[in-house]
Backbone as ProteinMPNN parsed JSONL, in Angstrom:
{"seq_chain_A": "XXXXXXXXXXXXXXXXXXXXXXXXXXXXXXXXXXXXXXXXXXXXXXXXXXXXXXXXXXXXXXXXXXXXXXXXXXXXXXXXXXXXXXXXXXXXXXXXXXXXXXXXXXXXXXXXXXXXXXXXXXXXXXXXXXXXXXXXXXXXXXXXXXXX", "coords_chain_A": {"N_chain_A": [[7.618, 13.661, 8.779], [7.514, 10.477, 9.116], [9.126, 10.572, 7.049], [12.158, 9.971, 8.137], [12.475, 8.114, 9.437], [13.124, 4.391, 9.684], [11.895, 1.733, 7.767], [11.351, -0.113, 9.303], [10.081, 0.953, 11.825], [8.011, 2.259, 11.108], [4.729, 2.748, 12.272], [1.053, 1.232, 12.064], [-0.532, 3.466, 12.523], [0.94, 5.895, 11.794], [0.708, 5.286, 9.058], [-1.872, 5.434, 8.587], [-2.506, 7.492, 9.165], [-1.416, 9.442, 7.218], [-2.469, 8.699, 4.603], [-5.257, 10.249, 3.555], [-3.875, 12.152, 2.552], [-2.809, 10.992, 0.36], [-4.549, 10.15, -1.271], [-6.31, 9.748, -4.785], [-7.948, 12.125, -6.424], [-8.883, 11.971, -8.999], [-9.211, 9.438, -9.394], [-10.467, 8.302, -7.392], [-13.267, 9.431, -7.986], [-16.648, 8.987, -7.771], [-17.006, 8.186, -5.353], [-18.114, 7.234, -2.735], [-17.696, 6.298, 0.858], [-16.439, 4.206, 3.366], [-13.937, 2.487, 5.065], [-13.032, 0.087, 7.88], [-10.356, -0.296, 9.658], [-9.03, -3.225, 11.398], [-6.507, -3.905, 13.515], [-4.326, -6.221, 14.82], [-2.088, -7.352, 17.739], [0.919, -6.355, 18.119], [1.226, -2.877, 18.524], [-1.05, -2.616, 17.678], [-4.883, -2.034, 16.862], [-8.144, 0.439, 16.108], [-8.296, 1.881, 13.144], [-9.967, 4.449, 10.648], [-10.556, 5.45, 7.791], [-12.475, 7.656, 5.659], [-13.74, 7.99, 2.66], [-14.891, 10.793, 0.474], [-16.604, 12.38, -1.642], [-14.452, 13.162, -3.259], [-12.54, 13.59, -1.991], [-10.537, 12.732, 1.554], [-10.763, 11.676, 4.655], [-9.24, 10.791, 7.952], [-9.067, 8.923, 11.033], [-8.816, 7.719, 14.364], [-9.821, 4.812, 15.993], [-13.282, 3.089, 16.215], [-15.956, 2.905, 13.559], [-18.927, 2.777, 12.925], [-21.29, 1.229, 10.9], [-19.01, 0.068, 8.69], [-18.461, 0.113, 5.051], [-16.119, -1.394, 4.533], [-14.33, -3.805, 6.124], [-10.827, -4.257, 7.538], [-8.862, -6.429, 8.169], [-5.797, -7.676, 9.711], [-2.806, -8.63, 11.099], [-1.078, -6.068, 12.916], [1.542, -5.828, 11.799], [2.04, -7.099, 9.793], [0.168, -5.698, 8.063], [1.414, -2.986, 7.672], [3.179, -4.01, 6.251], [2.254, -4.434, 4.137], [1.148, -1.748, 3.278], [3.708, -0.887, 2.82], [4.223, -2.172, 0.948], [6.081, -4.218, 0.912], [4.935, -6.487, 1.396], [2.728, -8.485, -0.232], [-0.486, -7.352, -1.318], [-2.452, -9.032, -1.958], [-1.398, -12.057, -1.751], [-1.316, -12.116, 0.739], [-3.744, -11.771, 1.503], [-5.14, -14.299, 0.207], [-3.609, -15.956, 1.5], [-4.644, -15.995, 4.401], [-3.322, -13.692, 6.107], [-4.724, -11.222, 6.059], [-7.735, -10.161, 6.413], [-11.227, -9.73, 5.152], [-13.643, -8.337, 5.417], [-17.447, -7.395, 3.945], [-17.51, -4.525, 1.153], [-15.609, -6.085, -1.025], [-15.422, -5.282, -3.699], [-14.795, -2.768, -3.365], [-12.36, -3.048, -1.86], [-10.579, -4.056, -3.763], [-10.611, -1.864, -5.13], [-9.486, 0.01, -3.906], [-6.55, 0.212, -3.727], [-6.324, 1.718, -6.125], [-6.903, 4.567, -5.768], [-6.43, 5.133, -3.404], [-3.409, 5.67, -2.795], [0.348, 4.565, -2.195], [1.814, 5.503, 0.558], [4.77, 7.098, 0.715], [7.641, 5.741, 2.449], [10.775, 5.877, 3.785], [12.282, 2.637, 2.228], [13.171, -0.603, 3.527], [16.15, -1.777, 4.28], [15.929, -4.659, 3.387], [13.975, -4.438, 1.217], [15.387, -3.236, -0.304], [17.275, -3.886, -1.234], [15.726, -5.967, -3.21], [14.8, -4.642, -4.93], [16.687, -3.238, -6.157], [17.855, -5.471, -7.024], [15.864, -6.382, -8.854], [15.398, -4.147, -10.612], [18.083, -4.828, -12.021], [17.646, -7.12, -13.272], [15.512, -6.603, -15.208], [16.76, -4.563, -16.46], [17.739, -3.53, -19.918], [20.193, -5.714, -21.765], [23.437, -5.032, -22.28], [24.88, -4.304, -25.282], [27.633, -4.686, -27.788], [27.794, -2.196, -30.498], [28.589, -2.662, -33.692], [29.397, -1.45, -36.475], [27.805, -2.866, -39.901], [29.264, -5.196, -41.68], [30.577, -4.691, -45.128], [29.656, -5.622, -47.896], [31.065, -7.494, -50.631]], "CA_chain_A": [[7.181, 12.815, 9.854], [8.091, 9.58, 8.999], [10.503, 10.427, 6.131], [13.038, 10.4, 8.559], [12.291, 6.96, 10.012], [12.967, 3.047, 8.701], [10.578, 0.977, 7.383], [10.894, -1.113, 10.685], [9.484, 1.483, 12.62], [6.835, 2.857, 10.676], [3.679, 2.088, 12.749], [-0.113, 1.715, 11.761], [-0.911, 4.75, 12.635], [1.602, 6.481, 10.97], [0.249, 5.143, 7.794], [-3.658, 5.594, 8.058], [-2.812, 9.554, 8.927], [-0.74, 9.691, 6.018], [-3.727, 8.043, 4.168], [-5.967, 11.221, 2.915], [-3.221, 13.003, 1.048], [-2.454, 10.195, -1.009], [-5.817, 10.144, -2.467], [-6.099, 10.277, -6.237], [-9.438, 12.157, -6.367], [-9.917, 11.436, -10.207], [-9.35, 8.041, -9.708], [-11.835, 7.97, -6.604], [-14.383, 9.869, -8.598], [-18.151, 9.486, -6.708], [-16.745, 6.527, -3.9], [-18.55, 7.371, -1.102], [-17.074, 4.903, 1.27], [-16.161, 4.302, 4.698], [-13.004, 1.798, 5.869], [-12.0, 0.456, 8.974], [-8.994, -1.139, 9.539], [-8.939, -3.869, 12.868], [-5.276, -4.636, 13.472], [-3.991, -7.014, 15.957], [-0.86, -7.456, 17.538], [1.977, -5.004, 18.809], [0.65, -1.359, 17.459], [-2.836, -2.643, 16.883], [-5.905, -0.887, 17.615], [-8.877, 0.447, 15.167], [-8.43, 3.219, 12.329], [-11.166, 4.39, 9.544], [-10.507, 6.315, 6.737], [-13.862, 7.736, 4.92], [-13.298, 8.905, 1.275], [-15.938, 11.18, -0.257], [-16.595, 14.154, -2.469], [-13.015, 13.438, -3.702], [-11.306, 14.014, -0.341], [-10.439, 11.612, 2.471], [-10.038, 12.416, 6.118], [-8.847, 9.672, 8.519], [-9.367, 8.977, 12.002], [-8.387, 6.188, 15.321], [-11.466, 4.198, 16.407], [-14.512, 2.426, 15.597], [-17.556, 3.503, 13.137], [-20.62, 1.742, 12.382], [-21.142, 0.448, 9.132], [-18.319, 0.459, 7.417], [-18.261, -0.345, 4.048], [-15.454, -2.055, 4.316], [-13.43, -4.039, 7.583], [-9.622, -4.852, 6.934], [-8.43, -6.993, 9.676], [-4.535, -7.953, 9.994], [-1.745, -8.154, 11.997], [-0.019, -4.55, 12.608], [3.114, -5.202, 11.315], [1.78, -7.503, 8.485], [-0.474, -4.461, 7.833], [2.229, -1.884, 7.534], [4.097, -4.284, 5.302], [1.618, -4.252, 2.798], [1.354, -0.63, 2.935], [4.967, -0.099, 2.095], [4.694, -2.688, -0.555], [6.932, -5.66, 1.241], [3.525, -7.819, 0.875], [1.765, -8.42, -1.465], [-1.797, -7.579, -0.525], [-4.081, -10.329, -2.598], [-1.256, -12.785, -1.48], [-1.461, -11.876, 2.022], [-5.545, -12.64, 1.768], [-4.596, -15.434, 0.096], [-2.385, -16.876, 3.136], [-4.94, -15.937, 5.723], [-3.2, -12.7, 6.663], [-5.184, -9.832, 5.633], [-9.028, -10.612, 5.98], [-11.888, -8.591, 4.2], [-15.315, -7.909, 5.288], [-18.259, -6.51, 3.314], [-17.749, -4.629, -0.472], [-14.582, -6.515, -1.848], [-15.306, -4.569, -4.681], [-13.957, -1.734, -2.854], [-11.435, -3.893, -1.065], [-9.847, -4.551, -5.028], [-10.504, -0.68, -5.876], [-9.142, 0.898, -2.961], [-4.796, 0.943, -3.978], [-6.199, 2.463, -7.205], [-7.109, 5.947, -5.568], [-5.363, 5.554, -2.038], [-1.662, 5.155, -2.924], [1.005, 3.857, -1.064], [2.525, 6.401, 1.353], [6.479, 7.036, 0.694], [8.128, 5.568, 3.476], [12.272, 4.801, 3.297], [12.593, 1.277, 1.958], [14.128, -1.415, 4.483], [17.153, -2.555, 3.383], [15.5, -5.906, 2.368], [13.107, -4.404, 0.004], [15.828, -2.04, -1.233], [17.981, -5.225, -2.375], [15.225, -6.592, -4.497], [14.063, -3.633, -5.822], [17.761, -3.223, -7.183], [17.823, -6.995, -8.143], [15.111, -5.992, -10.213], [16.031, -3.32, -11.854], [18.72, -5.211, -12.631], [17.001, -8.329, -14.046], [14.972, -6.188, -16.333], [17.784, -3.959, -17.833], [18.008, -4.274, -21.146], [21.229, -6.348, -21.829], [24.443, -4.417, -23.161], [25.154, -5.027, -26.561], [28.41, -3.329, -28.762], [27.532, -1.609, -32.057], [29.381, -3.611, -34.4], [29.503, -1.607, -38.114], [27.865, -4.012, -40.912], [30.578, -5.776, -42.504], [30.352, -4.3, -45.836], [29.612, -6.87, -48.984], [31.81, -6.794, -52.206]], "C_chain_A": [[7.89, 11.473, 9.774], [9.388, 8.925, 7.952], [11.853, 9.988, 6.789], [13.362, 8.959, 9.228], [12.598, 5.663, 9.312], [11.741, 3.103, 9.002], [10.063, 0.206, 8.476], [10.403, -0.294, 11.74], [8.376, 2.522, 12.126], [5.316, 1.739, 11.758], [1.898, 2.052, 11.788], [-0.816, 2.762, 11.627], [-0.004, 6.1, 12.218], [1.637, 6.576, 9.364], [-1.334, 5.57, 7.191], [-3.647, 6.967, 8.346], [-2.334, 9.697, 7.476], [-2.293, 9.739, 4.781], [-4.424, 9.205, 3.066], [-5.313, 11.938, 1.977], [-2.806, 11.906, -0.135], [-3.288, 9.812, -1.261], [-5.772, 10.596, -4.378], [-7.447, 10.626, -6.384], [-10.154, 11.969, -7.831], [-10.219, 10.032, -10.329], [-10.514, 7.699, -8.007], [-12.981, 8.549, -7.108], [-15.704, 9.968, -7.631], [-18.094, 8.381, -5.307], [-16.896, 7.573, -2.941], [-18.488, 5.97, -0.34], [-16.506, 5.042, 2.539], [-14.918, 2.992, 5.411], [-12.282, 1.493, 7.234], [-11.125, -0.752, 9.132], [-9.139, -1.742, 11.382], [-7.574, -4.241, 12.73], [-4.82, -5.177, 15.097], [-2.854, -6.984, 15.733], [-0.615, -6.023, 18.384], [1.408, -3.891, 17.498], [-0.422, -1.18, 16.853], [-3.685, -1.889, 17.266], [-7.057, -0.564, 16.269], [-8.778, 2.092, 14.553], [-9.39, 3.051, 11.611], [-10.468, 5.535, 8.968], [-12.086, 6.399, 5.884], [-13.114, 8.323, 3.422], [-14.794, 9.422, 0.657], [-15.82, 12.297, -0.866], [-15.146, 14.449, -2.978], [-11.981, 13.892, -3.183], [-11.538, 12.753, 0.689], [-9.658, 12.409, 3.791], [-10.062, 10.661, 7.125], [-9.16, 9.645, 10.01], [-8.778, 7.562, 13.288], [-9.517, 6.012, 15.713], [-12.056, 3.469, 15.645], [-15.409, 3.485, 14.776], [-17.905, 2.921, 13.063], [-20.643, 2.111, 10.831], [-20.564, 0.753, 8.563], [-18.667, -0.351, 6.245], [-17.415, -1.323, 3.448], [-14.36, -2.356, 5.443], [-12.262, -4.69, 6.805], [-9.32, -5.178, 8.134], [-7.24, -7.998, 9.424], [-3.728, -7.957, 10.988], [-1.11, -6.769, 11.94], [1.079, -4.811, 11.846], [2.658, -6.419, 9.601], [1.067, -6.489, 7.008], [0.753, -2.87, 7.176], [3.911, -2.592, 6.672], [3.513, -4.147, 3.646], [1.566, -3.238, 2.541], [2.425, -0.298, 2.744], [5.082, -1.435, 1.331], [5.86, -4.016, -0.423], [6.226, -6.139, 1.439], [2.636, -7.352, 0.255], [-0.094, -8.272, -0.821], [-2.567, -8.868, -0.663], [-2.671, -11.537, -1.871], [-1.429, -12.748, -0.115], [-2.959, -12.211, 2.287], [-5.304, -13.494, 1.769], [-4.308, -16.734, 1.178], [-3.532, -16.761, 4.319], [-4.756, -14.372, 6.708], [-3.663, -11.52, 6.878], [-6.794, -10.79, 5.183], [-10.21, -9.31, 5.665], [-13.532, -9.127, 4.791], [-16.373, -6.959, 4.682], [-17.594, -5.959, 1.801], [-16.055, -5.334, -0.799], [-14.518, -6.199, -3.502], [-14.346, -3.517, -3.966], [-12.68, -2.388, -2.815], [-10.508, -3.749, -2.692], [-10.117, -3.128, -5.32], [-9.689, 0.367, -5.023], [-7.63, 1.155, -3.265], [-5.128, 1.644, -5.493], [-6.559, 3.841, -6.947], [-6.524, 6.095, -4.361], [-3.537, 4.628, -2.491], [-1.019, 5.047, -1.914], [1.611, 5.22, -0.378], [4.246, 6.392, 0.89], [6.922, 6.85, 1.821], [9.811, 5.443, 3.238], [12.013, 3.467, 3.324], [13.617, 0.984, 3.094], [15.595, -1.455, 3.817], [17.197, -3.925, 2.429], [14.832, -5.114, 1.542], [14.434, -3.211, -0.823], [16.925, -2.745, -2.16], [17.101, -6.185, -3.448], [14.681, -5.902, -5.092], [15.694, -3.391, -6.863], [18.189, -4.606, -7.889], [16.966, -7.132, -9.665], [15.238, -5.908, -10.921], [17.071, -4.404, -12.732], [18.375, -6.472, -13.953], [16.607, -7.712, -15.355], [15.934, -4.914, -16.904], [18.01, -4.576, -18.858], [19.403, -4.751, -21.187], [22.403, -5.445, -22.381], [25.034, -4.899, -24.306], [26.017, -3.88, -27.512], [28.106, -3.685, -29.953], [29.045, -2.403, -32.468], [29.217, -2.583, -35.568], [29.231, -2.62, -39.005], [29.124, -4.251, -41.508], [29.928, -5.415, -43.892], [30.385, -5.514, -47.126], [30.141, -6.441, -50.131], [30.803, -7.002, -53.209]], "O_chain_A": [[8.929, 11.383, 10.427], [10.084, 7.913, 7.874], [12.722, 9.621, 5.998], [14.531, 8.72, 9.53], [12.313, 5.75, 8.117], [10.937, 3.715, 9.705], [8.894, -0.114, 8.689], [10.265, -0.936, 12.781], [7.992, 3.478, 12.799], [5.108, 0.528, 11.834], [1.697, 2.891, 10.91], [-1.628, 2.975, 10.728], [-0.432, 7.239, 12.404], [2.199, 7.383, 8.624], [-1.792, 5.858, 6.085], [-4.552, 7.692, 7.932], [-3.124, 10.138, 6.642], [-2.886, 10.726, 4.344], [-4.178, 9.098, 1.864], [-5.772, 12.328, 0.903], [-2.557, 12.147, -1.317], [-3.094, 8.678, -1.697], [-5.27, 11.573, -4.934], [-8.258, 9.706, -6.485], [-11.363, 11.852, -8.032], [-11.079, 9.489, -11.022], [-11.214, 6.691, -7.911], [-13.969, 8.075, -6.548], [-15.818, 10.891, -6.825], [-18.983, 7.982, -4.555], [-16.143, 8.442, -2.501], [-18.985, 4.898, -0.685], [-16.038, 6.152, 2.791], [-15.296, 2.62, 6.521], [-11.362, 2.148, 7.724], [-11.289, -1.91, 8.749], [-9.295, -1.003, 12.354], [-7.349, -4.965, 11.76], [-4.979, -4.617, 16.182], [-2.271, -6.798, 14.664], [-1.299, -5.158, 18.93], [1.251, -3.976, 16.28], [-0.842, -0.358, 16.039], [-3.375, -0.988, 18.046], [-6.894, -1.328, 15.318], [-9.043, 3.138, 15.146], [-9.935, 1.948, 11.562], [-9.899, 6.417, 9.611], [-12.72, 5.397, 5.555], [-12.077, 8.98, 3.328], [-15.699, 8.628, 0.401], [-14.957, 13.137, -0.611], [-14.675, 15.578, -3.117], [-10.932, 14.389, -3.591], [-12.49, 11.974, 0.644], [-8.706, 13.172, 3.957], [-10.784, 9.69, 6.902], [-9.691, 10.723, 10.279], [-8.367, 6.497, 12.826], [-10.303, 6.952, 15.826], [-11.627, 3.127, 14.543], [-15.595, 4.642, 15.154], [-17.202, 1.912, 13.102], [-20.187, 2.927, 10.03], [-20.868, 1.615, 7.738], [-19.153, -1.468, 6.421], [-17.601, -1.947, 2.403], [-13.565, -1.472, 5.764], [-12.395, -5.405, 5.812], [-9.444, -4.426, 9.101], [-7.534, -9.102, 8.966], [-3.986, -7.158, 11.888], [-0.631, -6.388, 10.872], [1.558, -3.881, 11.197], [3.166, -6.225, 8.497], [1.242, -6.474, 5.789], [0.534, -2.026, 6.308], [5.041, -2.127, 6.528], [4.019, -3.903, 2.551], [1.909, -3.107, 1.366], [2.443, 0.878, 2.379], [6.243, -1.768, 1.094], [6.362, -4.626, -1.368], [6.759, -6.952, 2.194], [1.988, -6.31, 0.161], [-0.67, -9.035, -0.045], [-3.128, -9.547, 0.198], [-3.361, -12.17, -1.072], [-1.873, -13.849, 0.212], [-3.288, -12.893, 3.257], [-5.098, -14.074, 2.835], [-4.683, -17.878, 1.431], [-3.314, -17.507, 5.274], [-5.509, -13.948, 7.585], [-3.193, -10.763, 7.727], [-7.03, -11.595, 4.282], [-9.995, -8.131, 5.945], [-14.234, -10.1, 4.514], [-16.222, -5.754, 4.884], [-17.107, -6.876, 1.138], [-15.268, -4.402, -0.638], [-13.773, -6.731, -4.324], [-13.128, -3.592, -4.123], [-11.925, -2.257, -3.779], [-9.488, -3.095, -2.478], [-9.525, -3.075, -6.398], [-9.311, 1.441, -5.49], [-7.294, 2.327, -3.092], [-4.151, 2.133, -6.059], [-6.561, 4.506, -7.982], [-6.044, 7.205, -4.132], [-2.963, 3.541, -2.437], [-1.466, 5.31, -0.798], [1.861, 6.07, -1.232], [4.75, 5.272, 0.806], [6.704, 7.811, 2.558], [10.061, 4.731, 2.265], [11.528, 2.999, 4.353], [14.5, 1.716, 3.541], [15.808, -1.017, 2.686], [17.863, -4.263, 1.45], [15.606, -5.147, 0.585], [14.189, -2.525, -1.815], [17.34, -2.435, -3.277], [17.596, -6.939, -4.287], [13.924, -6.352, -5.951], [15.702, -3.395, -8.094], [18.71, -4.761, -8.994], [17.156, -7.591, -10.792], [15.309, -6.658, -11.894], [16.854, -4.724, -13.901], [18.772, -6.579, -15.113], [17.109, -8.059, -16.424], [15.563, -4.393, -17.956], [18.365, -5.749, -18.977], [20.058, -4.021, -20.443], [21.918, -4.992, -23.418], [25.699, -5.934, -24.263], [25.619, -2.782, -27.902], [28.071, -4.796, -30.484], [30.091, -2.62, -31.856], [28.238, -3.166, -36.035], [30.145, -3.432, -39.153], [29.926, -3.354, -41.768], [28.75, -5.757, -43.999], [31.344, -6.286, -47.11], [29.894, -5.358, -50.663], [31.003, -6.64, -54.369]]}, "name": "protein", "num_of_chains": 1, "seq": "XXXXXXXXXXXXXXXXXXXXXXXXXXXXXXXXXXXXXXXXXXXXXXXXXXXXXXXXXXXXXXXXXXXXXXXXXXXXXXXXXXXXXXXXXXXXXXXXXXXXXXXXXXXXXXXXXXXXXXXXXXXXXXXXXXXXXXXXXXXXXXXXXXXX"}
């Protein structure tokens, strides 16, 4: 589906279907839980993802009482899900606001993982800056100098 696509055209809703298979159901364990996502903006509109019984099915729309409202811009939204923002800084800033358990809210990328999308080309130059930074350094084997 969207393998095939950039990162600049991945939409919202191309991410919250995705959503249910990238559940980690040991790491959601007994989260009975209900999310809906408000996004504003170009491609906005309202998704929910429920997770329970160690499965997650997704949906477009409103529910009543969620457990937990995420309310962003679309495309700020679908940066954090491919990992070109930072989520907690994106609260932080204003961009990404949180209603109701913020427990969840802080447990939720530990059993819904990020979707594989192709990397932009910006995030694919600092992901190799990275790497690079943290390679270990190259260093030539020298033989001890032997002592008389």
């Amino acid at each position: 589906m969207a393998q095939d696509q950039s990162a600049d055209q991945v939409t919202p809703d191309m991410v919250i279907e995705q959503m249910p298979q990238h559940l980690d159901p040991a790491k959601a364990g007994s989260t009975n839980a209900t999310v809906q996502f408000d996004l504003s903006g170009d491609n906005g509109g309202k998704w929910w993802i429920k997770v329970h019984d160690g499965s997650a099915e997704a949906g477009k729309g409103e529910v009543e009482n969620p457990n937990l409202t995420l309310l962003a811009n679309a495309d700020d939204y679908v940066k954090i899900a491919l990992g070109q923002m930072d989520g907690t800084a994106a609260f932080m800033q204003g961009k990404l606001k949180i209603k109701g358990d913020m427990g969840l809210a802080i447990q939720l990328p530990t059993f819904l993982h990020r979707p594989a999308y192709p990397a932009s080309r910006h995030s694919s130059r600092l992901s190799s800056a990275h790497a690079r930074q943290r390679a270990p350094p190259h260093r030539r084997h020298t033989p001890p100098t032997p002592t008389p």
